[in-house]
BAGUDO-678984 format. One line per 5 residues: number of its first residue (from 1); their letters; for each residue z, x, y of N, C-alpha, C. Coordinates in steps of 0.2 Angstrom, whole numbers, m for minus. Atoms other than C-alpha are relative to their C-alpha. Example, Ala and Ser with C-alpha at 12.3 -4.5 7.8 and 13.67 -1.06 7.14 Angstrom:
2
1) as) 0,4,m6,39,62,m22,0,4,6 | m1,m4,m6,36,68,m5,3,m4,5 $
END
This chain:
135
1) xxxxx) 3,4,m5,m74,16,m62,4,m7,0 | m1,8,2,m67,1,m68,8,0,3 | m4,0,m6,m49,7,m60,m2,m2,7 | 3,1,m6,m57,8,m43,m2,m9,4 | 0,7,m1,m61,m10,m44,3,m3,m2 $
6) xxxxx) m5,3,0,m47,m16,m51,4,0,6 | m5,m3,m7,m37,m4,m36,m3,m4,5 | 5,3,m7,m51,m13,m23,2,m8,0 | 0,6,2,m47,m30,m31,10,m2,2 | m8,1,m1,m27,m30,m30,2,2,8 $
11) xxxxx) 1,0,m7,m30,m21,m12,m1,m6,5 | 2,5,m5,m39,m35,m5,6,m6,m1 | m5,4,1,m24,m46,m12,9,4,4 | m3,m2,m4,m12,m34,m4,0,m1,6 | 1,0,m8,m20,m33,13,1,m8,0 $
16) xxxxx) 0,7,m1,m21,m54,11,7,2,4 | m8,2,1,0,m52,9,2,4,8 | m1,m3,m2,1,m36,21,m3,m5,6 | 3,5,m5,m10,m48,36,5,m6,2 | m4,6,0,1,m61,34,7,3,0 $
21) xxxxx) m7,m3,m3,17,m53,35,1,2,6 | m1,m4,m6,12,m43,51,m2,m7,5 | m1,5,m5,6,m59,59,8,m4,1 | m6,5,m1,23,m68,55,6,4,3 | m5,m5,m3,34,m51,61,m1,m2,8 $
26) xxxxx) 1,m2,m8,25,m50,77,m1,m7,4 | 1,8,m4,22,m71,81,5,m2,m1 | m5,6,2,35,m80,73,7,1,2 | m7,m3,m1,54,m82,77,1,5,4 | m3,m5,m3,62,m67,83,m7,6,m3 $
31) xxxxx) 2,m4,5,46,m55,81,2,7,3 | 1,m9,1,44,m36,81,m3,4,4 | 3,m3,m2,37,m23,90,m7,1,m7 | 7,m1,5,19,m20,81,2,6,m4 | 1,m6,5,25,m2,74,5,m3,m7 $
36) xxxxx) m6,3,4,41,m9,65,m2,m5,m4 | 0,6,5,32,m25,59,m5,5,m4 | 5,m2,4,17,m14,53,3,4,m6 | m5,m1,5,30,m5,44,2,m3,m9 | m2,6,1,38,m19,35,m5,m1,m5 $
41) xxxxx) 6,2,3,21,m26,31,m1,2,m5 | 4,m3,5,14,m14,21,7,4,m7 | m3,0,4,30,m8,14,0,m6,m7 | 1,7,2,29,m28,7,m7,2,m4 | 4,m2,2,12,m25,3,0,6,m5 $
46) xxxxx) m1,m7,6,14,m6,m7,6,m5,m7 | m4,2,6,28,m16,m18,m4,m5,m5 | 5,6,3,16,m32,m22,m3,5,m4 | 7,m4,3,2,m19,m27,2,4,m7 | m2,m3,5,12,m7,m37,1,m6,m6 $
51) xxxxx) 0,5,3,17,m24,m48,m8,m1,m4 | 5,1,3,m1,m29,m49,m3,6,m5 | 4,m4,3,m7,m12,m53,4,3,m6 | m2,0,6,6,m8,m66,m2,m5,m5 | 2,5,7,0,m25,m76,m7,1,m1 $
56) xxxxx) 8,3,m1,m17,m27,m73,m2,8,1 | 6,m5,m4,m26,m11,m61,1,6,m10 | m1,m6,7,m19,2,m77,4,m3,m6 | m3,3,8,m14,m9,m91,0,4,m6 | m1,m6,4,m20,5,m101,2,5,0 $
61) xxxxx) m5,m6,m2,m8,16,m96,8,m4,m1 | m7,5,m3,9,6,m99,4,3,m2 | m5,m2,1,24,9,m98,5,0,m6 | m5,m2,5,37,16,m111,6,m5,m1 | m6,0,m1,52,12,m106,2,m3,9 $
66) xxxxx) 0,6,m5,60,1,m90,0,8,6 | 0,m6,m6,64,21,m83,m5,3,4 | 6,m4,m1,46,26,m84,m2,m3,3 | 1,5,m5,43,10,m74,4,2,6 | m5,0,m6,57,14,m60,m5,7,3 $
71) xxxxx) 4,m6,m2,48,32,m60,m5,m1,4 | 7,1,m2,31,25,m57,m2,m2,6 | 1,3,m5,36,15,m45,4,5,7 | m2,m2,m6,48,29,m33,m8,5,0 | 7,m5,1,30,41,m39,m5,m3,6 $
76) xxxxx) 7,4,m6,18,26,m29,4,1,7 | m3,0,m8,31,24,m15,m2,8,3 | 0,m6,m3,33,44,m13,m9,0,2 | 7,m3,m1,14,45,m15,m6,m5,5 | 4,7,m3,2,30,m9,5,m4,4 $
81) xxxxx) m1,3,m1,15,20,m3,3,5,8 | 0,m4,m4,18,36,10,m4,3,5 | 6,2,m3,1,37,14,m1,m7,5 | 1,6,m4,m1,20,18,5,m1,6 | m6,1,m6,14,19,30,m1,4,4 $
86) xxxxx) 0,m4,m6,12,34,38,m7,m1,3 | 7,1,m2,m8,32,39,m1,m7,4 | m2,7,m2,m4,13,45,2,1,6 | m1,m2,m7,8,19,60,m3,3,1 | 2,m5,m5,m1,34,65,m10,m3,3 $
91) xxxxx) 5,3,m3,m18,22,66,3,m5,4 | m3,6,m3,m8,7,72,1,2,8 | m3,m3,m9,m1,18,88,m7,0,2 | 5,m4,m7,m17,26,93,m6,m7,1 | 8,4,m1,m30,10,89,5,m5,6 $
96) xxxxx) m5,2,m4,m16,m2,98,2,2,4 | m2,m2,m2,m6,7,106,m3,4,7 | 6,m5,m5,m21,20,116,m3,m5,1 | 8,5,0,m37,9,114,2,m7,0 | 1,7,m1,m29,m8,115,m3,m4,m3 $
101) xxxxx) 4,3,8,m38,m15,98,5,m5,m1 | m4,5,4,m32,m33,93,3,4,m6 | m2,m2,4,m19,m30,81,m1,m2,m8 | 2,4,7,m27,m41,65,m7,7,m2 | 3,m3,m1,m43,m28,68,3,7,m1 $
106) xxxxx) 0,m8,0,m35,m10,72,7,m2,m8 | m3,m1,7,m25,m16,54,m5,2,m7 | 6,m1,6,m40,m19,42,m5,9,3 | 4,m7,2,m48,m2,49,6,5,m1 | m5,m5,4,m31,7,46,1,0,m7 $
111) xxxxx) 0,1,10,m30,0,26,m4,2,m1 | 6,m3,3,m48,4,25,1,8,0 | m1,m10,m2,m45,23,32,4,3,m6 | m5,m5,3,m30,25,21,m1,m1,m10 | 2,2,7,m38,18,3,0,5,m4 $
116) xxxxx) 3,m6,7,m47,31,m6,7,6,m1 | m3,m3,2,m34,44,m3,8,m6,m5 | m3,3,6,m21,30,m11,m2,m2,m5 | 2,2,7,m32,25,m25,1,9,m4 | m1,m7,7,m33,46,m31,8,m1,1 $
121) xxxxx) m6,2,4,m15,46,m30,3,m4,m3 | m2,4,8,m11,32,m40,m3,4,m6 | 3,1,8,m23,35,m53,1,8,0 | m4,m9,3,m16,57,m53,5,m2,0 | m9,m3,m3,1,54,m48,3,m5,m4 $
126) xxxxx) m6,6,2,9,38,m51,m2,m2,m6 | m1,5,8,0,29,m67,m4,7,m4 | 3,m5,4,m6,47,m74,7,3,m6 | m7,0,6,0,46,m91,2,7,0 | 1,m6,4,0,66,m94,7,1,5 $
131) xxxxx) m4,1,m4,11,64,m79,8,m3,0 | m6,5,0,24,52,m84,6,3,m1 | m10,m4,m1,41,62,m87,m1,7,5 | m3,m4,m6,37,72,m71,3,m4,4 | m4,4,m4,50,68,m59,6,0,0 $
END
C-alpha cells in the first residue's frame, strides 16, 4: 500500500512537470502539434518519475549496481513509460482530436486512465527485485 502512495504522490509531481511542459510545447515560441507535444511531455515526465521512484516510491528495493539502474530504467520505459505514451496519444487523439476537449482537461483524464496499469508494472516489472537480472 504504501508503494501505491508513494507512486500517486511522485505521479501528481509528474503530471505537475508533464502539464507544464505540454503547455509550454503547444503555447510558447515555436509550439507543436498537441500529439508531438503530448509526446515529449510525458516522455519528460516518465524520466522525472522513474528518478523519484528509484529513490523514494521503492527505496526498499535499490539498486546494486549503476547496470541494474540503467536496466530499470530501459524496463520502466519499455513498460510504464510505453503505457503512458501510447495510452496518452491514443486518449489525446480521440478526447481532442474527436470530441474537442480542452487540452489541459482531455490530459489529466488521459494520466488518470493510464495509472493503475503503470503503477502494476513498475511495482512487477521495473523495481521487482526477483526480476532484476531479467533483461
Amino acid at each position: 500500500m504504501i508503494h501505491w502512495i508513494k507512486f500517486n504522490l511522485v505521479g501528481v509531481l509528474g503530471f505537475g512537470l508533464q502539464a507544464g511542459a505540454l503547455f509550454v510545447l503547444t503555447h510558447i515560441a515555436h509550439p507543436l502539434g498537441y500529439l508531438a507535444a503530448t509526446a515529449t511531455a510525458v516522455e519528460l515526465a516518465v524520466l522525472n518519475n522513474f528518478i523519484w521512484h528509484q529513490r523514494w516510491t521503492w527505496s526498499d528495493r535499490p539498486s546494486a549496481t549503476l547496470g541494474e539502474t540503467l536496466r530499470r530504467l530501459a524496463k520502466f520505459n519499455m513498460t510504464t513509460g510505453l503505457v503512458s505514451i501510447t495510452g496518452n496519444l491514443l486518449l489525446m487523439d480521440l478526447l481532442v482530436g474527436h470530441f474537442g476537449l480542452p487540452i489541459a482537461g482531455a490530459n489529466l483524464a488521459s494520466v488518470a486512465a493510464c495509472s493503475m496499469v503503470s503503477f502494476i508494472l513498475a511495482d512487477r516489472i521495473a523495481f521487482d527485485v526477483d526480476n532484476a537480472s531479467v533483461m
